[in-house]
C-alpha positions as CSV (number, residue, x, y, z in Angstrom):
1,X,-122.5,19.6,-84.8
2,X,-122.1,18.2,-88.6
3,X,-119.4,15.5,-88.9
4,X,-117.0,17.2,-91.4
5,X,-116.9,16.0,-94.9
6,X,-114.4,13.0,-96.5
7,X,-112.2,15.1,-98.3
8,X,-113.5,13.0,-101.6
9,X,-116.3,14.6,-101.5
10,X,-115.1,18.5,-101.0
11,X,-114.2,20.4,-103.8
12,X,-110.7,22.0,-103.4
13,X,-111.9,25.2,-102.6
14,X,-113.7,23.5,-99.8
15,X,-110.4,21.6,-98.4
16,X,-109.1,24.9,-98.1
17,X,-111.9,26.4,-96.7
18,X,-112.2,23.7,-94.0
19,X,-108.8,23.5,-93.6
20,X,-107.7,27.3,-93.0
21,X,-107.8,27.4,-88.9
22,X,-104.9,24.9,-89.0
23,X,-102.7,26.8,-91.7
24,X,-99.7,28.4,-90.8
25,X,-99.6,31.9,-91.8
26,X,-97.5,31.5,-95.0
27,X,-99.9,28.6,-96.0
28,X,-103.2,31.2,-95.1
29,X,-101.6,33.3,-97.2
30,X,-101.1,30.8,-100.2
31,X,-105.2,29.6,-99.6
32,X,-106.3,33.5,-100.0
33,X,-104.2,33.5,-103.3
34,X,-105.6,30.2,-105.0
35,X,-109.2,30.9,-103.9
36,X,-109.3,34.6,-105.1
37,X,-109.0,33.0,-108.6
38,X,-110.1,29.5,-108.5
39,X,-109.3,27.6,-109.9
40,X,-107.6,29.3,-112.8
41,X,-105.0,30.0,-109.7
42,X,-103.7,26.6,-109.5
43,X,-103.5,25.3,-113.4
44,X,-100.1,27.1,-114.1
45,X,-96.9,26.2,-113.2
46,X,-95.9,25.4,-109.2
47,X,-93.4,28.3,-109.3
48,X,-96.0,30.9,-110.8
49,X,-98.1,30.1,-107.5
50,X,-95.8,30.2,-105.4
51,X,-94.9,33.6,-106.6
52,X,-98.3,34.9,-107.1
53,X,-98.8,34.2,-103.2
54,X,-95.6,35.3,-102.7
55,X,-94.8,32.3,-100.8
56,X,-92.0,29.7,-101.2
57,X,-92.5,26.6,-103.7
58,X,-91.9,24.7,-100.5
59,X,-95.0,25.9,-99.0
60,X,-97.1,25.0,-102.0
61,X,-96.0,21.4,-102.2
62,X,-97.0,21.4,-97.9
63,X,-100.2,22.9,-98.7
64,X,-101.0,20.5,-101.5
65,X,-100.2,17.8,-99.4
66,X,-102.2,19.1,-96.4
67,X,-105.0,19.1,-98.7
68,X,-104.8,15.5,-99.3
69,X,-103.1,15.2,-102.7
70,X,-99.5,13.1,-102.7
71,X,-98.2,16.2,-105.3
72,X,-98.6,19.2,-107.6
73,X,-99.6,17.2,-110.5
74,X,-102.7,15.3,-108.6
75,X,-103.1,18.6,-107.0
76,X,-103.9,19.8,-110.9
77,X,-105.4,17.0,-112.5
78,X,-108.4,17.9,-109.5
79,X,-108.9,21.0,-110.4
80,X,-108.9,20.3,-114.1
81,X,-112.0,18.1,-113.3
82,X,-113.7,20.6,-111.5
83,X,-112.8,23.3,-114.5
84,X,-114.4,21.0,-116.7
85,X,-117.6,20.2,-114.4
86,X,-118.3,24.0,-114.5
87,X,-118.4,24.8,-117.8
88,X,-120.4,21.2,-118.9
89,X,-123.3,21.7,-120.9
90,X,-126.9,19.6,-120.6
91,X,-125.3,17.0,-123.6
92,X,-122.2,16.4,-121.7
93,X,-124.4,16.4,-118.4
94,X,-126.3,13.4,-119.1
95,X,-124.2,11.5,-121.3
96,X,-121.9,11.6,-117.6
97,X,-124.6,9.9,-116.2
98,X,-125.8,8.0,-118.7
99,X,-122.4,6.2,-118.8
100,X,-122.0,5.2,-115.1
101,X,-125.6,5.1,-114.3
102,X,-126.4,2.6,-111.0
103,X,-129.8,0.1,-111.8
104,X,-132.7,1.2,-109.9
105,X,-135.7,3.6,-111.2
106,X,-134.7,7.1,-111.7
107,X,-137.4,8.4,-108.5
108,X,-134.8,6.9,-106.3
109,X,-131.6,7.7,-108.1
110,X,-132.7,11.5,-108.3
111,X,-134.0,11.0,-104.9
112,X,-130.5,9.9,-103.2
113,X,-128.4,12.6,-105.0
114,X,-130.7,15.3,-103.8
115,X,-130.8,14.3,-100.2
116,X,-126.8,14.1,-101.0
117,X,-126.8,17.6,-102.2
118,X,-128.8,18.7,-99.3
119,X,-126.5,17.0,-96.6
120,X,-123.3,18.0,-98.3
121,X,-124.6,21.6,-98.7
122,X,-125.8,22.3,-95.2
123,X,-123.0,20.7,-94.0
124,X,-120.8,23.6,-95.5
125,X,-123.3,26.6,-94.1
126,X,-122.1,28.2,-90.8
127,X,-125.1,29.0,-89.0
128,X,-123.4,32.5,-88.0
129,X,-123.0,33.3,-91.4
130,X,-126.5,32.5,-92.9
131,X,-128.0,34.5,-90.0
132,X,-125.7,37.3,-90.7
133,X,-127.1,37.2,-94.4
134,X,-130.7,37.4,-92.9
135,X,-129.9,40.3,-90.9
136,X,-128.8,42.0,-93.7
137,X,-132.0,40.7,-96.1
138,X,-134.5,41.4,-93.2
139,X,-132.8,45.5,-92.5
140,X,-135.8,47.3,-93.6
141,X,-133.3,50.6,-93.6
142,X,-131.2,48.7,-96.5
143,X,-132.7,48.6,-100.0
144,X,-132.8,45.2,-101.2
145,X,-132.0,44.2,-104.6
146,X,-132.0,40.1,-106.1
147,X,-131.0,39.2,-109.0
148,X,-131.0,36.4,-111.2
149,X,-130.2,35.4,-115.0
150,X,-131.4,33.1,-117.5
151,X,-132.5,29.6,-115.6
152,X,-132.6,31.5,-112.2
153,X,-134.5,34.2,-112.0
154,X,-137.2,31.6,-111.5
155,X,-136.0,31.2,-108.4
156,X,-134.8,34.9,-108.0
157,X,-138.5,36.1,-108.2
158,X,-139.9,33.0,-105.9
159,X,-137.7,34.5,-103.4
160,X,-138.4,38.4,-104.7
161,X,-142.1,37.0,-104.1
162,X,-142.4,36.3,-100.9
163,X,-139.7,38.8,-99.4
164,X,-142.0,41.6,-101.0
165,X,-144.8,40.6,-98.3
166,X,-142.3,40.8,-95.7
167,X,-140.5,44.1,-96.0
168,X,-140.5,47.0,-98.6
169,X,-138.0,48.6,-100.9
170,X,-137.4,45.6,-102.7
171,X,-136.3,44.8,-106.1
172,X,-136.2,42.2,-108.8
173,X,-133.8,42.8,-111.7
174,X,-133.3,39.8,-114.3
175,X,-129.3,40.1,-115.2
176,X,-130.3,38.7,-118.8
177,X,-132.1,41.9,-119.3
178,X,-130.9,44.9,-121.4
179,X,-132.7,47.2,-118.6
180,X,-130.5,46.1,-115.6
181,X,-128.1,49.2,-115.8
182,X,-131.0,51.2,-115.2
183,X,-131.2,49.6,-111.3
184,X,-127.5,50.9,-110.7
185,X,-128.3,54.5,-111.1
186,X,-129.4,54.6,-107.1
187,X,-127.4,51.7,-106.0
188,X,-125.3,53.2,-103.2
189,X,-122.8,52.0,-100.2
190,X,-125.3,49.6,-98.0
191,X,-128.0,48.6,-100.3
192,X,-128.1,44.4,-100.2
193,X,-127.8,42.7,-103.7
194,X,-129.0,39.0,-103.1
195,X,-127.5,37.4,-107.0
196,X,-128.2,33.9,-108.0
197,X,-125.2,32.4,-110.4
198,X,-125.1,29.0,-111.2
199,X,-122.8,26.7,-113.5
200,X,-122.5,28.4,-117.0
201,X,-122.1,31.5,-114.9
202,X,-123.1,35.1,-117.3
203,X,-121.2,37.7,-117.9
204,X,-124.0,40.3,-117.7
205,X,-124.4,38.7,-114.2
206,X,-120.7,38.8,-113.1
207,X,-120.2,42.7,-114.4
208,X,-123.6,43.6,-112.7
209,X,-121.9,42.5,-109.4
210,X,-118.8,44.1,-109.6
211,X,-120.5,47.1,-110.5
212,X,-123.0,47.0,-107.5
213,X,-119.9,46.2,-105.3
214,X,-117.9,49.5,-107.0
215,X,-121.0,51.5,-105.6
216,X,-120.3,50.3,-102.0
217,X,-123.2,47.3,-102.0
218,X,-123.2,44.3,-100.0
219,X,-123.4,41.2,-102.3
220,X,-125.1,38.0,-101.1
221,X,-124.3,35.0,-103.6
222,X,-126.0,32.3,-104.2
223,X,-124.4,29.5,-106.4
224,X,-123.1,25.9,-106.8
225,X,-119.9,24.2,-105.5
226,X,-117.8,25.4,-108.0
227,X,-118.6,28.9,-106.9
228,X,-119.2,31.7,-109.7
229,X,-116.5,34.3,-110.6
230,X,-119.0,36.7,-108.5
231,X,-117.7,35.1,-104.9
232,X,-114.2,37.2,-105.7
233,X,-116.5,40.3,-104.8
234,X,-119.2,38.4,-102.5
235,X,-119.2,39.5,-99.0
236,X,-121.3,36.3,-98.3
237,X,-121.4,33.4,-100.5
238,X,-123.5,29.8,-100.2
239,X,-122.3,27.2,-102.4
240,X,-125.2,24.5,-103.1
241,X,-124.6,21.2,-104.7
242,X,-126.3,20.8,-107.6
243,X,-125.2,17.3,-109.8
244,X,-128.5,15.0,-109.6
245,X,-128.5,12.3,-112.5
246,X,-130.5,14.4,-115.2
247,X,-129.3,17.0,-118.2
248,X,-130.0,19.5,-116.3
249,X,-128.8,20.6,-112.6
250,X,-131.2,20.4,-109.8
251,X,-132.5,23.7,-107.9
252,X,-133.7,21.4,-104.5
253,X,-130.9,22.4,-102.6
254,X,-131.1,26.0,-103.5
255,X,-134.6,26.2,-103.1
256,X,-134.7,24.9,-99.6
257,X,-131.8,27.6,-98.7
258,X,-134.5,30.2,-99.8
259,X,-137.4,28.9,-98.4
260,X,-135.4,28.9,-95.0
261,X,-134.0,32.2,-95.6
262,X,-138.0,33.5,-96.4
263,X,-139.1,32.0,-93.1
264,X,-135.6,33.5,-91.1
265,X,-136.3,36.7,-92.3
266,X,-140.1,36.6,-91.3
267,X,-139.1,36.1,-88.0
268,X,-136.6,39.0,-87.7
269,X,-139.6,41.4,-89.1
270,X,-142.7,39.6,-87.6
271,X,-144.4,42.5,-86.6
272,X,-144.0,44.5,-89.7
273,X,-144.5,41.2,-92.0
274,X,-147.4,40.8,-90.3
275,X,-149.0,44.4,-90.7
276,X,-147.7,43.9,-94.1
277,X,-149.6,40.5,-94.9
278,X,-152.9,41.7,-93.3
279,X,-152.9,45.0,-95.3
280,X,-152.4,42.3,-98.5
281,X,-155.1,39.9,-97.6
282,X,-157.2,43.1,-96.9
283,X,-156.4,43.9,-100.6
284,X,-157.3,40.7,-101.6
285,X,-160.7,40.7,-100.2
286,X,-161.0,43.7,-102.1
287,X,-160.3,42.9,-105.5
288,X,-161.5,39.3,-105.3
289,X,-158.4,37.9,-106.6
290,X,-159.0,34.1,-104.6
291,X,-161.9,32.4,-103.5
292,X,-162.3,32.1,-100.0
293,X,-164.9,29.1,-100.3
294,X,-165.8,26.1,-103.1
């Protein structure tokens, strides 16, 4: 079993997260109100909370205090940090690690905060959960839809790829294109929509969910640890960490949670996946796409 986190790591939405089991009910009840809008939920005033939630100002300064912060005001100042992280752009990126950058050659500083991400991530991932997502990607009787915008649909189609070998009555829709309405039209209660949404999270991405989830679909997110807007309608969501020293964020972590997903749903449909991969390499042979020797 994973040791849990130090809470100086965790974002707030993963205090509470972590946390839940030991709430009182009043307190459960203030969590599910912060984290269906976080963290705009928490910037206003400790009495608009409280109200919101429907919960006693009492209760908010015990919850903030649960969660490891001596007040309301530290209780803000965190999530003003992680407002700003989401929203960074590749300038402010770098010049944040520009300024505190540790010595050593950049292999082994990008190195260490990957393996960080990874450790941090999976730590985070109930097993239950991420085989009840494959169960869902791997139901051959659900039409599968995954989505991705403007830096990842690279990764949406690497996934989309392989997952076409495995099982059929798949699709790849890019969110940044003007045709993605056009893959609502037969969207219906059931279908699986697997959506990629990372920091700068897109709008065309966000309203494409919530109109996929207005048609009765099962959303699967996939995004950082700030979490898009889209995990308000998510029935699953995995939050990957993402911050490596560079301009730009790092896919390693979300990469291995596909390629791990790819090889979980292989198993599930092993005997189709492999009727389905034979049938390929037959057509392969056929068209002399590869060349089987030097």
């Amino acid at each position: 079993m994973e040791a849990p986190l130090p809470e100086a790591e965790m974002t707030i939405a993963e205090r509470i997260q972590a946390q839940l089991d030991t709430l009182t009910r009043a307190e459960r009840q203030l969590a599910h109100s912060i984290l269906e809008n976080y963290p705009a939920s928490g910037l206003g005033p400790l009495s608009a909370l409280a109200r919101d939630a429907q919960v006693s100002a009492p209760t908010v300064a015990r919850m903030v205090q649960k969660l490891g912060f001596r007040n309301y005001p530290d209780f803000q100042a965190e999530l003003r940090e992680e407002l700003k992280a989401k929203v960074k752009n590749p300038i402010a990126k770098h010049d944040t690690w520009a300024e505190g950058a540790p010595s050593g050659h950049v292999l082994n500083r990008f190195t260490e905060a990957v393996i960080d991400n990874i450790r941090l991530t999976l730590a985070q991932i109930e097993p239950a959960t991420f085989d009840a997502a494959c169960a869902l990607i791997a139901d051959t009787e659900r039409p599968l839809f995954i989505v991705g915008g403007r830096v990842t649909h690279t990764i949406a189609e690497y996934l989309f790829l392989h997952l076409q070998v495995v099982r059929p009555r798949i699709t790849h829709i890019q969110s940044t294109s003007n045709a993605w309405p056009h893959h609502l039209l037969d969207a219906k209660q059931g279908d699986v929509f697997v959506i990629f949404d990372m920091r700068r999270y897109e709008n065309n991405t966000l309203k494409l969910a919530e109109m996929a989830r207005a048609k009765g679909a099962t959303i699967i997110l996939i995004t950082d640890q700030w979490r898009s807007p889209i995990h308000s309608v998510a029935d699953i969501c995995f939050s990957n960490r993402i911050v490596v020293p560079s301009a730009w964020d790092s896919m390693a972590t979300t990469l291995l949670l596909v390629e791990t997903m790819i090889a979980a749903v292989q198993d599930v449909n092993w005997g189709e996946a492999r009727t389905r991969m034979e049938a390929l390499e037959d057509i392969f042979d056929q068209t002399r796409l590869y060349r089987k020797f030097t």
